[in-house]
C-alpha positions in Angstrom: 7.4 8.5 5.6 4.8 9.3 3.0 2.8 11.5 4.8 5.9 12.8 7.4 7.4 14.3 3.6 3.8 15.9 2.5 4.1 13.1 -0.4 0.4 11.4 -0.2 -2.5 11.7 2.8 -3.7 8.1 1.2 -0.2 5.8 1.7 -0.3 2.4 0.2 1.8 -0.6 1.2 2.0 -3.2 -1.1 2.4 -6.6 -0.6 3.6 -9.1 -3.6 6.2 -11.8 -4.8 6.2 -11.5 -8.5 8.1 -8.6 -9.6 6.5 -5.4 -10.1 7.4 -1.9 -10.5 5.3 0.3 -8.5 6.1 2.2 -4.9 9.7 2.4 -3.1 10.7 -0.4 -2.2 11.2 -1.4 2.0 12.2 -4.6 1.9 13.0 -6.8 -0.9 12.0 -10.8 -0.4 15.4 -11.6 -2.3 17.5 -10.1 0.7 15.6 -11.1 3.5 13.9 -13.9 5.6 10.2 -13.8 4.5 8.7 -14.3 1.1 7.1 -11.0 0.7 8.3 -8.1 -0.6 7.0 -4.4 0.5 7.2 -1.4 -1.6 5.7 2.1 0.1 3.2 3.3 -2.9 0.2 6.4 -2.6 -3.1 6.7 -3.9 -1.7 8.9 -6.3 0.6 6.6 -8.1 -2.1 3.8 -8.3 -4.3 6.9 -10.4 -1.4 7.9 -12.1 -0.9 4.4 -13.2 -4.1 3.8 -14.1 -4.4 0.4 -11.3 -7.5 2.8 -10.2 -9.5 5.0 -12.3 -10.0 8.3 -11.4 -13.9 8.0 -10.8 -13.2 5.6 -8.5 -11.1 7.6 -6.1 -14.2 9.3 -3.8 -15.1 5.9 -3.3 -11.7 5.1 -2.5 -11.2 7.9 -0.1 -14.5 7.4 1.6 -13.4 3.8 2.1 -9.9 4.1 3.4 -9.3 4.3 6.7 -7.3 7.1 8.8 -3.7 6.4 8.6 -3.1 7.2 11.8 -4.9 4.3 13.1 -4.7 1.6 10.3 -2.1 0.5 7.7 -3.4 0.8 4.0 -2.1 -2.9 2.2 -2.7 -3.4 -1.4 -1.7 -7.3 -1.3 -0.7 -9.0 -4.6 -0.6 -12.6 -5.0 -1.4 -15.7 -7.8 -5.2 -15.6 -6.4 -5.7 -11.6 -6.7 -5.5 -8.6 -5.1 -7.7 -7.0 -2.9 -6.7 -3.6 -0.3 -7.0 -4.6 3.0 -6.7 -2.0 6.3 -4.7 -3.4 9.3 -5.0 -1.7 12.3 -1.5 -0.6 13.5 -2.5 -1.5 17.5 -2.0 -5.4 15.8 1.5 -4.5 14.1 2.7 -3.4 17.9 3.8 -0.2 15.3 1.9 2.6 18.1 
């Protein structure tokens, strides 16, 4: 979606419970099963809104993995939040 629409090479998914406004949002924990919610988000926006600083972003890119391959998740919970790379072979998403 992200990259299909030339949006962002760096897509983010984040992860969360409390309410927060940042990304689209996929699925919303209010009208389905789990307790997560999942909003699709880019690199760009987390600059934009300051959540990474733009000296930080080489690092960032050298670090992130190729979104073919892996998932990007930015997870948000009471105890932090931390990106974390799935690879998509353990989604069954390939």
């Amino acid at each position: 979606m992200i990259r299909d629409e030339d949006v962002s090479n760096y897509p983010v998914f984040v992860f969360y419970q409390q309410e927060i406004e940042l990304g689209v949002t996929l699925v919303d924990r209010e009208n389905s099963s789990g307790n997560w919610s999942v909003n699709a988000s880019s690199l760009e926006e987390f600059v934009a809104r300051q959540l990474i600083e733009e000296e930080h972003v080489p690092g960032f890119k050298k670090h992130y993995r190729d979104p073919d391959t892996h998932f990007c998740l930015f997870v948000l919970s009471e105890i932090g939040a931390e990106f974390i790379f799935i690879p998509q072979e353990l989604t069954g998403d390939n």
